[in-house]
C-alpha positions in Angstrom: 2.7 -10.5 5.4 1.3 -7.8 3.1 3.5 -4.8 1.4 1.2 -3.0 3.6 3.6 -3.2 6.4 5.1 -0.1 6.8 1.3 1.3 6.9 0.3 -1.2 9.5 3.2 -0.3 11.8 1.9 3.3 11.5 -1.6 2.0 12.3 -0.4 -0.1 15.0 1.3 2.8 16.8 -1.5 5.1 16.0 -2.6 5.6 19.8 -4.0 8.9 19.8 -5.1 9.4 16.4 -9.0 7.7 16.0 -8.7 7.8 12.2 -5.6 5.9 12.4 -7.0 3.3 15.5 -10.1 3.1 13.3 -8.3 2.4 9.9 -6.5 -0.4 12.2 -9.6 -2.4 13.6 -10.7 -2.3 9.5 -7.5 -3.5 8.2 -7.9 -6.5 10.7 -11.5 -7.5 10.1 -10.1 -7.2 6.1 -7.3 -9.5 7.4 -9.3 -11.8 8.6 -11.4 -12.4 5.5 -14.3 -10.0 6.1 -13.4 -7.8 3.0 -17.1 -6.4 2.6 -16.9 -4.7 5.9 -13.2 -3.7 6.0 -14.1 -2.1 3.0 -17.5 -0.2 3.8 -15.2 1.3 7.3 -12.7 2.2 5.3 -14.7 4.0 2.8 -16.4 5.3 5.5 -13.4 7.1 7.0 -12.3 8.2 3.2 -15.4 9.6 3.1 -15.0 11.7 6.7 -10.9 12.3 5.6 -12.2 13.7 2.0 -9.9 14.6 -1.2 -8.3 17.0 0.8 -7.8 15.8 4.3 -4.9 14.7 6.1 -2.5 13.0 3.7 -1.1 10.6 6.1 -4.5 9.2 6.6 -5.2 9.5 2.6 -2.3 7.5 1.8 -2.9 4.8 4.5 -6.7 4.8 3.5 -6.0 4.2 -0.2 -3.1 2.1 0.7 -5.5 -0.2 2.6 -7.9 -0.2 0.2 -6.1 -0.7 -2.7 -5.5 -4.2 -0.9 -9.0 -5.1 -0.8 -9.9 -5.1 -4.7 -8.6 -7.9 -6.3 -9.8 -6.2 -9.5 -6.2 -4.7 -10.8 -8.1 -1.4 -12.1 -9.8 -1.0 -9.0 -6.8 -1.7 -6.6 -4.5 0.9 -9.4 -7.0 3.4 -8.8 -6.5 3.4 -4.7 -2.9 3.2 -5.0 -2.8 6.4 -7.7 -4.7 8.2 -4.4 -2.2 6.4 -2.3 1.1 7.6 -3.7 -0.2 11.1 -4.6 -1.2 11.3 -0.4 2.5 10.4 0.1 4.1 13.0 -2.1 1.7 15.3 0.6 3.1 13.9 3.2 5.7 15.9 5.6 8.0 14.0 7.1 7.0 16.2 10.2 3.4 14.9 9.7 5.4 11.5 10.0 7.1 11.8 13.0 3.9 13.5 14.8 2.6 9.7 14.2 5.3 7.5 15.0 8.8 8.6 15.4 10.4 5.4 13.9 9.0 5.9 10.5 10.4 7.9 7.6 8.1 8.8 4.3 10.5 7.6 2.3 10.0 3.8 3.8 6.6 4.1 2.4 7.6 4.4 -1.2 8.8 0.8 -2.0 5.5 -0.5 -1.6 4.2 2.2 -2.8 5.2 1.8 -6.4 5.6 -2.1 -6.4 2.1 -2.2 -5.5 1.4 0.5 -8.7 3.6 -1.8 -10.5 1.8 -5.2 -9.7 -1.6 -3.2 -10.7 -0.1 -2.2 -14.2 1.3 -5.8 -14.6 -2.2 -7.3 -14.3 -3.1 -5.0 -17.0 -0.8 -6.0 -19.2 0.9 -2.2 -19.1 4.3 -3.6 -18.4 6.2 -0.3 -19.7 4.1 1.3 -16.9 5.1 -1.5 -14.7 8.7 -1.1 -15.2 8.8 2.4 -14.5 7.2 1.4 -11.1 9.7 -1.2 -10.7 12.5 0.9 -11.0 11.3 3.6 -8.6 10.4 1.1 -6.2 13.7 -0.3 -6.8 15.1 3.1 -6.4 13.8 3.6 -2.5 14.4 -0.2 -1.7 18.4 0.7 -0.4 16.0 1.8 2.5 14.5 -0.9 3.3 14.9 -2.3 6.9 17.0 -6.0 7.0 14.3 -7.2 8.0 11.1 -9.6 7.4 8.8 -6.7 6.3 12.3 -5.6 4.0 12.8 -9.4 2.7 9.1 -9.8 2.0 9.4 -6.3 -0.1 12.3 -7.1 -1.9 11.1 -10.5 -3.2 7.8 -9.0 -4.6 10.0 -6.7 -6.4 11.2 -9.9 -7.7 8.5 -11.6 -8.4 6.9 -8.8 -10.4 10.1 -8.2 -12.1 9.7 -11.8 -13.2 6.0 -11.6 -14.6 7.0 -8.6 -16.3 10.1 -10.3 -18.0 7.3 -13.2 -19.0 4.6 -10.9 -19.9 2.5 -12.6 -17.0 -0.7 -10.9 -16.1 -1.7 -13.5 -13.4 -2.6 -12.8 -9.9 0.9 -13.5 -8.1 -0.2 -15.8 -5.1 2.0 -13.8 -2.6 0.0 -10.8 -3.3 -2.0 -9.0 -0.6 -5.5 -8.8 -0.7 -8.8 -10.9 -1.2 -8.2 -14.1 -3.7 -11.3 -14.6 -5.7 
């Protein structure tokens, strides 16, 4: 399971929203291993969505596609786009989608993911400050798989950072090279 989760629980109840239902078939062919065309759909849709489109569908886009770079620069500068879509986001935006989510479930992966990215690249101050606010929203976070899965990537990150590690963590989500 991905720190995508939350994202893919939006798409997955996206019924009447063909962004969304697209974004969904993409994130499954990415899933299952056909990066190249997740990729091109997705940036297909970013295109359509543009800088100032819907921010639900901006975060969810970058979000996704942060996933598909294993490059940590090119996966930093998706989720940048991601969490500045999320800070656009109205929680009423939010509940027009799917009633069961909450904005603020979508910052814990959020920043861990930011704070992976600047692990990689050996930023670890940058990566701490990620941790923390990741750390911050994680009280939030359902007792659940999806919540376990988060809060032992916090852990693990917390862990290369403490080592100064800037290796690909094999629990990571995304296309291993």
């Amino acid at each position: 399971m991905s720190t995508t989760t939350t994202a893919a629980t939006a798409t997955a109840s996206a019924g009447t929203d063909p962004t969304m239902d697209a974004m969904g078939r993409a994130v499954v062919a990415g899933r299952a291993g056909d990066t190249r065309a997740a990729r091109r759909q997705l940036l297909e849709l970013w295109s359509k969505t543009g800088v100032t489109g819907d921010p639900l569908h901006r975060c969810s886009l970058a979000h996704y596609l942060a996933d598909l770079h294993d490059d940590p620069a090119q996966a930093l500068a998706w989720d940048v786009r991601a969490l500045d879509a999320a800070d656009a986001v109205t929680e009423q935006r939010v509940q027009e989608h799917h009633a069961g989510l909450r904005i603020a479930g979508f910052y814990p992966s959020l920043h861990l993911n930011l704070a992976d990215n600047y692990r990689r690249l050996g930023s670890f101050d940058a990566a701490t400050e990620h941790l923390d606010a990741a750390r911050t929203y994680a009280p939030g976070l359902p007792p659940d798989a999806y919540g376990d899965t988060l809060r032992t990537a916090l852990d693990e990150v917390a862990e290369a950072v403490a080592r100064r590690d800037t290796t690909r963590r094999p629990s990571a989500p995304g296309p291993t090279t």
